[in-house]
C-alpha positions as a printed NumPy array, in Angstrom:
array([[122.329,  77.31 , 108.692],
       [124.517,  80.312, 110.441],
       [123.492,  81.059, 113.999],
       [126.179,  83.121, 114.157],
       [124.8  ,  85.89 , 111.231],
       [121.54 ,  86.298, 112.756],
       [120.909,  89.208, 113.992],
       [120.778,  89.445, 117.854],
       [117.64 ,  91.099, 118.003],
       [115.461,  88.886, 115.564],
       [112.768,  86.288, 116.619],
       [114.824,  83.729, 115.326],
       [118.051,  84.725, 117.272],
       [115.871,  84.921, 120.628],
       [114.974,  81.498, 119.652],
       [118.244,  79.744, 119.43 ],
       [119.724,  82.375, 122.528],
       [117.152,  81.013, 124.62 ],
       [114.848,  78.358, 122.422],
       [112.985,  77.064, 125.873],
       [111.924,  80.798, 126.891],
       [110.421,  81.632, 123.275],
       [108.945,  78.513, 123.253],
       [106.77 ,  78.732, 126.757],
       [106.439,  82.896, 126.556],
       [105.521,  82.375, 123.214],
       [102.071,  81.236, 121.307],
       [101.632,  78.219, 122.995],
       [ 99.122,  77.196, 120.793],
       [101.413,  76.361, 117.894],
       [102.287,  72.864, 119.972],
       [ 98.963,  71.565, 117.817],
       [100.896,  71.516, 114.842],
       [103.683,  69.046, 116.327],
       [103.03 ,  65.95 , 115.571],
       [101.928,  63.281, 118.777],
       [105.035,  61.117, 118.029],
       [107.228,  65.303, 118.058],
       [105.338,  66.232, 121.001],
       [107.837,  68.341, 122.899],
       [107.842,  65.637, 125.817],
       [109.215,  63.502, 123.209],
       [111.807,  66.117, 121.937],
       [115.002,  66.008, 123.173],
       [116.034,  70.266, 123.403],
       [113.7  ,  72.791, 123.219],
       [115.283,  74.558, 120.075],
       [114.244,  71.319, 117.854],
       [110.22 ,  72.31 , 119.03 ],
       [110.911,  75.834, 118.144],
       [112.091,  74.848, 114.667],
       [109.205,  72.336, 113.83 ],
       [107.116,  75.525, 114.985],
       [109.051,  77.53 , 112.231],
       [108.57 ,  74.675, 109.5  ],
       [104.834,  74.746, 109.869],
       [104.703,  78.314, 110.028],
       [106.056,  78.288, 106.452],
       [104.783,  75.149, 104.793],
       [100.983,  75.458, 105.941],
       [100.073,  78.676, 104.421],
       [ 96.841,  78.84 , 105.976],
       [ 97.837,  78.825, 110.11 ],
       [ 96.275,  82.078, 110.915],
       [ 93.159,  80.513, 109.902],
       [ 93.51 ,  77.872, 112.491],
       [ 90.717,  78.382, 115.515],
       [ 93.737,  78.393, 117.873],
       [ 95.647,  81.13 , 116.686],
       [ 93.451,  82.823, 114.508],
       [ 92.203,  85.364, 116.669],
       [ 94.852,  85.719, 118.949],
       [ 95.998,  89.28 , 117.367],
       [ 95.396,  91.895, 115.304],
       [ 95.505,  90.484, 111.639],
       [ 96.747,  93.098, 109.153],
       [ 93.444,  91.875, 106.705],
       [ 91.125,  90.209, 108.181],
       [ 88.476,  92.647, 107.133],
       [ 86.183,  90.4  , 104.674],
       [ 84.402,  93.565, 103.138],
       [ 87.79 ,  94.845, 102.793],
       [ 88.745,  91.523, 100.723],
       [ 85.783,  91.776,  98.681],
       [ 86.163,  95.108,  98.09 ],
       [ 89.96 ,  94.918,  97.17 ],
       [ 89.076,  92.231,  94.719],
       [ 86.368,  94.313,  92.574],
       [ 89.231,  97.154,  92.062],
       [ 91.99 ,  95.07 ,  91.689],
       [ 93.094,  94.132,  87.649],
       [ 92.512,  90.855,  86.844],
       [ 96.235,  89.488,  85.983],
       [ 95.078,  87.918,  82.411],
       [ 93.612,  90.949,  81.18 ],
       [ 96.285,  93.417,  81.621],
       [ 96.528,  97.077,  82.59 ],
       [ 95.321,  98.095,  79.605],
       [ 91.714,  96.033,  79.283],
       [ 91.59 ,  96.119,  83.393],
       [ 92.225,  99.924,  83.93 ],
       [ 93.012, 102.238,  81.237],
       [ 90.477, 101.195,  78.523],
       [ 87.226, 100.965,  79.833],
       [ 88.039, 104.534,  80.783],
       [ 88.083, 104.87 ,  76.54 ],
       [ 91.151, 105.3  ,  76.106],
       [ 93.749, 103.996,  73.658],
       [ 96.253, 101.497,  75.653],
       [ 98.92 ,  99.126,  74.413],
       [100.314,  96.687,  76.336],
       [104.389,  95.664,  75.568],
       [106.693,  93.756,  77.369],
       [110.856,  94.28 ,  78.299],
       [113.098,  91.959,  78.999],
       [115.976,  93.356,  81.428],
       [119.684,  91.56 ,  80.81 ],
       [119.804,  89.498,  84.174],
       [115.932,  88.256,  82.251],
       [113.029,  89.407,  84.057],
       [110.307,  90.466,  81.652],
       [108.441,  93.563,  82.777],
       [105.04 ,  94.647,  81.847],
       [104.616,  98.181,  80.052],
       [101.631,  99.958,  78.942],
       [101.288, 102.755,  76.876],
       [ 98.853, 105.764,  76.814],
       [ 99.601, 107.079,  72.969],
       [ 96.542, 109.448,  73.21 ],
       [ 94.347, 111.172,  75.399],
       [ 90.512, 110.689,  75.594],
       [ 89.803, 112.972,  72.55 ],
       [ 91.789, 110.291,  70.436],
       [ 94.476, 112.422,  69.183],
       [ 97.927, 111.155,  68.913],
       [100.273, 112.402,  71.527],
       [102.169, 115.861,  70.11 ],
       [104.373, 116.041,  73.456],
       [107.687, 113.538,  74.481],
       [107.394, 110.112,  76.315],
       [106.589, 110.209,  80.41 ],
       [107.78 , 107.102,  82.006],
       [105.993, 106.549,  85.113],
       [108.1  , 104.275,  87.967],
       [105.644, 103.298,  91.164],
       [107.261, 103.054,  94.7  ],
       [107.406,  99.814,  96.809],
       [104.58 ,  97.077,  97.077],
       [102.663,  98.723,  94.805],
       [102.759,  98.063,  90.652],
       [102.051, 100.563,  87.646],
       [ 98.097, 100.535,  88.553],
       [ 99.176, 103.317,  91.201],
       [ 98.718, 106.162,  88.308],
       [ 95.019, 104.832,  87.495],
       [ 93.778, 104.27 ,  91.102],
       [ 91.693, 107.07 ,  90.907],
       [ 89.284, 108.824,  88.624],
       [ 90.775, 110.145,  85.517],
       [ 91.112, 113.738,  86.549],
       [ 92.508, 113.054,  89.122],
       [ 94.967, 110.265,  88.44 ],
       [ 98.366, 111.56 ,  86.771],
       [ 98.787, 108.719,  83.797],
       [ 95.056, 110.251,  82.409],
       [ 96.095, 113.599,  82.998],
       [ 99.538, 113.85 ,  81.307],
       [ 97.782, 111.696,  78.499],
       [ 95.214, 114.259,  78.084],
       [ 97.831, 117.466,  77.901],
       [ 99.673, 115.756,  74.735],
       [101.897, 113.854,  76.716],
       [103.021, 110.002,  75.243],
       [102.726, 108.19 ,  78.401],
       [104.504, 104.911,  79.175],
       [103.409, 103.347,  82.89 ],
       [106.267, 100.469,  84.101],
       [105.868,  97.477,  86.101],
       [108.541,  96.544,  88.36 ],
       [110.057,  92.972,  88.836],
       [107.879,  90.618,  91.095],
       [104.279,  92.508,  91.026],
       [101.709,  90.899,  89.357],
       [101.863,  91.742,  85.785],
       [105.774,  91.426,  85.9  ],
       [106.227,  88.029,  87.432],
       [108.216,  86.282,  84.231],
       [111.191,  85.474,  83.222],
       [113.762,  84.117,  80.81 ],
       [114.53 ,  80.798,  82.81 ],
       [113.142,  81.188,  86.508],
       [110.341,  80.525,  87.893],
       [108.545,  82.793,  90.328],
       [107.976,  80.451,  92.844],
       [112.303,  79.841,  92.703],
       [113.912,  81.077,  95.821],
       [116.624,  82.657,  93.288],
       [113.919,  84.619,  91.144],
       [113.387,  86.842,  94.282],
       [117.488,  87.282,  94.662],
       [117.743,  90.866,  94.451],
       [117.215,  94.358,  95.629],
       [116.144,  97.703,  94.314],
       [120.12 ,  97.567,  93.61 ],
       [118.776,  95.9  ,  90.212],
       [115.939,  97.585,  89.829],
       [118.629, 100.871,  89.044],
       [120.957,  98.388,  87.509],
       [118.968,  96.366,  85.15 ],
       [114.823,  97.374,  85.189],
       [115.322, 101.256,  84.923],
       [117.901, 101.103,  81.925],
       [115.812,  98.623,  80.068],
       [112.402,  99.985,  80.063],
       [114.058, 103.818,  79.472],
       [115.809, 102.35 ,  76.062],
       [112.83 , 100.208,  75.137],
       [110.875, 103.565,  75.262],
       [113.519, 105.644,  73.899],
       [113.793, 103.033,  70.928],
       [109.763, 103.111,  70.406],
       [109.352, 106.742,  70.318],
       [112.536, 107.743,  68.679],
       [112.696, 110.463,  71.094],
       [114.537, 111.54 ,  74.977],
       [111.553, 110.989,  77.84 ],
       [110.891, 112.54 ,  80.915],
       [111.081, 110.639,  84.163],
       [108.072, 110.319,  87.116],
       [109.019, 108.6  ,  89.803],
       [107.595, 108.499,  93.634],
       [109.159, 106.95 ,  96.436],
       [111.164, 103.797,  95.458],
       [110.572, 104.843,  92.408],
       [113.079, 107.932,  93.344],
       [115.168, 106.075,  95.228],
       [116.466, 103.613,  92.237],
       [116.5  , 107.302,  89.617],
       [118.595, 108.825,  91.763],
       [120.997, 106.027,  92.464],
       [121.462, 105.322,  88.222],
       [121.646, 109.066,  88.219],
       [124.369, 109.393,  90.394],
       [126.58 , 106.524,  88.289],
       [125.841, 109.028,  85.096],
       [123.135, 106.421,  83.699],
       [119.909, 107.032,  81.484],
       [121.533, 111.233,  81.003],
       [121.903, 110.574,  77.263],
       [117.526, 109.357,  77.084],
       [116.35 , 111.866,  79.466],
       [115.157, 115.156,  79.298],
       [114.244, 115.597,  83.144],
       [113.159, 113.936,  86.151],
       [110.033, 114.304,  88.59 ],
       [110.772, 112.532,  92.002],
       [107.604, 112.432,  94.378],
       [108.569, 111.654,  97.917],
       [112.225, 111.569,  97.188],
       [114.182, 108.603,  98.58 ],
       [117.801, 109.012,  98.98 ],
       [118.547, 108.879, 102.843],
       [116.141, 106.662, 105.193],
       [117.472, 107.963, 108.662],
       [114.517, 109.699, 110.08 ],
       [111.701, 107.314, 109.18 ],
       [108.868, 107.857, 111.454],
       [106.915, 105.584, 110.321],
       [106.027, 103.406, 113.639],
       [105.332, 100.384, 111.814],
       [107.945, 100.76 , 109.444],
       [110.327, 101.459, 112.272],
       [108.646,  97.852, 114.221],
       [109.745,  95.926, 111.059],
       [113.49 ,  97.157, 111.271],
       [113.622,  97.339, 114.609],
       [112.661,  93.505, 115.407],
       [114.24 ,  92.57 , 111.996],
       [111.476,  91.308, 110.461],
       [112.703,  91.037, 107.074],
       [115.989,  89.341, 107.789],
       [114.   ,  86.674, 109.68 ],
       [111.738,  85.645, 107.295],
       [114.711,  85.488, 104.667],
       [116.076,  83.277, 107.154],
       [113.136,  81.297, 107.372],
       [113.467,  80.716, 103.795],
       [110.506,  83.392, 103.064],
       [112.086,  84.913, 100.128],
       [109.068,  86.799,  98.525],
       [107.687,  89.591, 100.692],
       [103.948,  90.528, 100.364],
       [101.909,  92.008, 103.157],
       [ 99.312,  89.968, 102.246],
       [101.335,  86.762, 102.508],
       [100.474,  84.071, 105.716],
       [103.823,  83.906, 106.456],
       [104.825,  87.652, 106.433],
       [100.999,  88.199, 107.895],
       [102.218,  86.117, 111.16 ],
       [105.002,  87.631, 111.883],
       [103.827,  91.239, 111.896],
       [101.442,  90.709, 114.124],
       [103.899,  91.242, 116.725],
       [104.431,  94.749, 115.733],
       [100.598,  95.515, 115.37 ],
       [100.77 ,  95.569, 119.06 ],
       [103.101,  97.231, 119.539],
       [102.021, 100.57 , 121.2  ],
       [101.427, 103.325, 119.022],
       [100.582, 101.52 , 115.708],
       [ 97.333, 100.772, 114.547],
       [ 96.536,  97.765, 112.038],
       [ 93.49 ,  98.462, 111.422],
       [ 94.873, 101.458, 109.472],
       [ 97.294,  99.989, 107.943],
       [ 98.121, 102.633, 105.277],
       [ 98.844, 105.313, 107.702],
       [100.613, 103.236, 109.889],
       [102.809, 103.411, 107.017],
       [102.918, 106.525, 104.818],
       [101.417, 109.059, 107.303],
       [ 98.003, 110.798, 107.944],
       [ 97.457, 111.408, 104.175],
       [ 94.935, 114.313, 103.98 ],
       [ 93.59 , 114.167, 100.747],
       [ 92.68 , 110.162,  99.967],
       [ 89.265, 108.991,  98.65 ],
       [ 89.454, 105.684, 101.117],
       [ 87.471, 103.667,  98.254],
       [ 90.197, 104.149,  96.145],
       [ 92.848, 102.874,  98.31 ],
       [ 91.895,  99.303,  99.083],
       [ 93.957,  98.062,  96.283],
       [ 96.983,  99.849,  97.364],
       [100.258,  98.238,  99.281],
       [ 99.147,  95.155,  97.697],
       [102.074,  93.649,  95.724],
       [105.063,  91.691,  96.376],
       [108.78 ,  92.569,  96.487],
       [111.679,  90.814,  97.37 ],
       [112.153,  90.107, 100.987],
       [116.323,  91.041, 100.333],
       [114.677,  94.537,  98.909],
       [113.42 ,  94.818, 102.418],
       [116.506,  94.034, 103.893],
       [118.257,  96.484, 101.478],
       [115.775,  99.314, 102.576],
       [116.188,  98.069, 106.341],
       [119.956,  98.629, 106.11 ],
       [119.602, 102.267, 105.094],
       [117.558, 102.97 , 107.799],
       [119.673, 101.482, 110.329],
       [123.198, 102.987, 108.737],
       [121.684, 106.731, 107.531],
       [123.436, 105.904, 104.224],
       [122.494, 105.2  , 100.554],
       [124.921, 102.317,  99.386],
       [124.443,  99.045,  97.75 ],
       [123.433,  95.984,  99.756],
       [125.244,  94.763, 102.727],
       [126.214,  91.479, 102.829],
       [127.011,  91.18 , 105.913],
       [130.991,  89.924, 106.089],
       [133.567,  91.554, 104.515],
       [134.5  ,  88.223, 102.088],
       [131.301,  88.486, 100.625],
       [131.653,  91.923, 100.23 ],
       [134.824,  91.793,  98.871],
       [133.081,  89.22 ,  96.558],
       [130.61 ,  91.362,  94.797],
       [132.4  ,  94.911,  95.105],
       [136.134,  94.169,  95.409],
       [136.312,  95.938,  98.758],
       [134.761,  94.597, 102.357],
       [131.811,  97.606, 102.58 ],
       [129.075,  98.45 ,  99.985],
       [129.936, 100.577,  97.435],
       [128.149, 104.334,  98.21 ],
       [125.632, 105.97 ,  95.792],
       [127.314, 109.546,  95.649],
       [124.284, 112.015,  95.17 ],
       [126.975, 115.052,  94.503],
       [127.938, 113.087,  91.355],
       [124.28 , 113.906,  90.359],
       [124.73 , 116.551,  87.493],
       [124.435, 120.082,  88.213],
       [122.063, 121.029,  84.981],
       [119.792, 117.506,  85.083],
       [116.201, 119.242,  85.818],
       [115.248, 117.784,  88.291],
       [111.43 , 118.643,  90.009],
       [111.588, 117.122,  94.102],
       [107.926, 117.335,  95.736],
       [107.679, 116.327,  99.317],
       [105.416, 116.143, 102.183],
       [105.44 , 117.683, 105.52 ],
       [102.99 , 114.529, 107.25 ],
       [104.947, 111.713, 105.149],
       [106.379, 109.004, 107.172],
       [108.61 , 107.383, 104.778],
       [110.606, 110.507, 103.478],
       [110.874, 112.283, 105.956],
       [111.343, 116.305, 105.539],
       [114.833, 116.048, 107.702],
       [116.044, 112.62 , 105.416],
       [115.148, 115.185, 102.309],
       [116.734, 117.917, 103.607],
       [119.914, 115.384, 103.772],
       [119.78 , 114.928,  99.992],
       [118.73 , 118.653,  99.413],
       [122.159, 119.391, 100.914],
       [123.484, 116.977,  98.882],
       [122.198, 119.153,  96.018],
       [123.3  , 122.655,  96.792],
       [125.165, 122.876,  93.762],
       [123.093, 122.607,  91.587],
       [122.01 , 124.909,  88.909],
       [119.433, 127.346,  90.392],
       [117.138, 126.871,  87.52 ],
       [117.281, 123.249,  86.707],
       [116.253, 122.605,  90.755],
       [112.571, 122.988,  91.644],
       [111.68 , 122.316,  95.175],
       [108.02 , 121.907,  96.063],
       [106.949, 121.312,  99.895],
       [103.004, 120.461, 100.697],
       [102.68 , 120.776, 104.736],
       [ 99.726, 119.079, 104.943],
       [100.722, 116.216, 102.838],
       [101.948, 112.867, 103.276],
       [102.952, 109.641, 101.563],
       [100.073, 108.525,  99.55 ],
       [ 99.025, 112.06 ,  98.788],
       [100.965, 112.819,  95.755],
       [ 99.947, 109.793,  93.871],
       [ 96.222, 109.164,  94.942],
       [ 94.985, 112.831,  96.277],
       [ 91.898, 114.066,  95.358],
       [ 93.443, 117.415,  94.951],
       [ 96.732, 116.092,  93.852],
       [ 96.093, 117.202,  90.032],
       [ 95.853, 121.144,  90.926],
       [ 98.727, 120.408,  94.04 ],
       [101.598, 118.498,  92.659],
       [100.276, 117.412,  88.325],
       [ 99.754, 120.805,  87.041],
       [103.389, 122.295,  88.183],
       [104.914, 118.838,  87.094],
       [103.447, 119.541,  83.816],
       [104.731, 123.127,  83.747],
       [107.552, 121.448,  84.835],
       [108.416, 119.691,  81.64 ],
       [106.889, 122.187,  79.201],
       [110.291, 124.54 ,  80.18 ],
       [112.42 , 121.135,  79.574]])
């Protein structure tokens, strides 16, 4: 354990700075879970009660259930209906996308699986025809969710209105991914899940290893160059293989919803809670290495920022993405729901905190020099993005996460490019969550993506 790489304003560095004054300022009720012969009249320094508090906080994964503390704050779901609710929309895990989702909506679905070369086997379903049952006359559309979220995001909501149905009505061959670590993409060649080292990584691998892998495993099952949707992390890693000239030679252009390049301006409060008190970097520390909103672990510690002024729990998807304008709220109780690794976090965390879009920070220049042969992160160069890729950007004007002036940032970063292979779309009124699960999304942001790839 390294006191000294903690950072100074984390729980856990409070805790060692000044272990007695966390201890009595903090949740006193957590001195139940001490055992009598570790009460802290028995302990010998006050940081030893503060990590026995930690170790229980990890290792009984049901502590915010606990009379004591359960009520003490805000809990980010402790809405039974909510639960309930959540559970009747959600997929079940053995029956797949396809049997869950996509095909008691009649339609045709397949179900395949990837493997990506550092072995993580993602889930892929495929949409080969649209509700009349005629095979798909258009290319391949690979559809790449965002963060905490899996590929169910494009079949949330009813068919006309959710973008996989859509494009697989208009002709289009549609192929919905499933990134590493959400539910249907939880194996591997030799790791286990619940392995501290199957969560080592960062959307750094998503561009490096999951992106490449499920473009040539569609490529080689279709015979034929795709085009690209991808909203919000699902921009971020596109952009970043785009700018290191990978996946050019498969694709024939690239729709980015809620563009993620540059992470400077998030105004998202709670978003801006969890760097600011550097939430993810403690629970890595803590040994939490898979990050899930909906885990105990994560649960406790943001409570601290649900009361923070200006953020309400209670709503926990705006807190987030923005005032969406346009979301049917029984659709969305499904949504922010998977997990992610807690280094992602971290990864995301850092670009907030440096205005930059580089590879992860290890923290010390040897380790640095370790993975990149020089002490800083190497830098995703967004001018190295080619000048005739098509590329089709739709932002938001409400959206909390990419924010208009962070977008701007990577506009700039664009100027060059060819006038006619660059369409910009701005919605005012929209925000985060709008472009994937808006009522009025289809007519909005679907129907010029669509024109958008009929001229590519």
């Amino acid at each position: 354990m390294v006191i000294s790489k903690l950072p100074r304003k984390s729980i856990a560095w409070r805790a060692f700075e000044d272990p007695c004054k966390v201890s009595t300022e903090g949740d006193s009720s957590l001195f139940f879970l001490i055992p009598l012969d570790l009460h802290p009249r028995s302990l010998q320094s006050c940081t030893n009660i503060v990590l026995i508090a930690m170790f229980w906080l990890i290792y009984l994964p049901h502590i915010s259930d606990h009379p004591l503390i359960g009520s003490r704050r805000t809990k980010l779901f402790s809405d039974k209906s909510q639960n309930v609710m959540a559970a009747a929309l959600a997929p079940s895990v053995g029956d797949g996308v396809c049997a869950s989702m996509i095909e008691p909506q009649d339609y045709i679905c397949e179900e395949h699986t990837v493997t990506t070369k550092d072995g993580y086997i993602l889930s892929l379903q495929r949409m080969p025809s649209g509700l009349s049952g005629q095979a798909a006359d258009k290319p391949p559309v690979l559809l790449q969710h965002g963060l905490i979220v899996d590929g169910v995001t494009w079949l949330m909501s009813l068919p006309d209105e959710s973008l996989a149905f859509i494009l697989a009505d208009n002709g289009y061959d549609v192929w919905i991914s499933n990134g590493r670590g959400t539910r249907f993409s939880r194996g591997h060649a030799s790791i286990d899940p619940y392995d501290s080292a199957y969560w080592d990584w960062t959307w750094d691998e998503l561009a490096a290893y999951d992106l490449p892998a499920t473009f040539q495993y569609v490529h080689d099952q279709t015979g034929q160059n795709l085009h690209y949707v991808g909203h919000s992390q699902g921009t971020l890693i596109a952009l970043a293989a785009f700018s290191q000239g990978k996946l050019l030679n498969m694709l024939r252009s690239a729709v980015l919803l809620c563009p993620v390049a540059y992470l400077n301006h998030l105004t998202s409060p709670f978003a801006r809670g969890v760097v600011d008190l550097f939430v993810p970097e403690d629970l890595y520390w803590l040994g939490q290495h898979e990050f899930s909103l909906r885990g105990p672990v994560v649960n406790k510690l943001l409570e601290d920022i649900c009361i923070m002024p200006g953020i309400d729990c209670s709503d926990l998807l705006t807190a987030i993405t923005g005032p969406n304008c346009c979301l049917n709220s029984s659709r969305t109780k499904i949504f922010l729901d998977q997990s992610t690794a807690t280094k992602n976090i971290i990864h995301l965390a850092q670009m907030v905190r440096t205005g930059t879009i580089a590879m992860y920070d290890y923290g010390n220049e040897n380790d640095n020099m370790d993975h990149y042969g020089q002490p800083t992160p190497l830098v995703y160069n967004m001018t190295s993005i080619p000048n005739d890729l098509p590329l089709f950007l739709g932002y938001g004007g409400k959206d909390y996460l990419s924010d208009v002036r962070d977008v701007q940032v990577l506009l700039d970063n664009l100027k060059d490019h060819d006038g006619d292979k660059l369409v910009v779309q701005y919605t005012d009124e929209y925000a985060h969550a709008d472009f994937i699960l808006g009522v009025n999304a289809n007519q909005i942001v679907y129907d010029p993506a669509i024109a958008f790839f009929k001229i590519n």
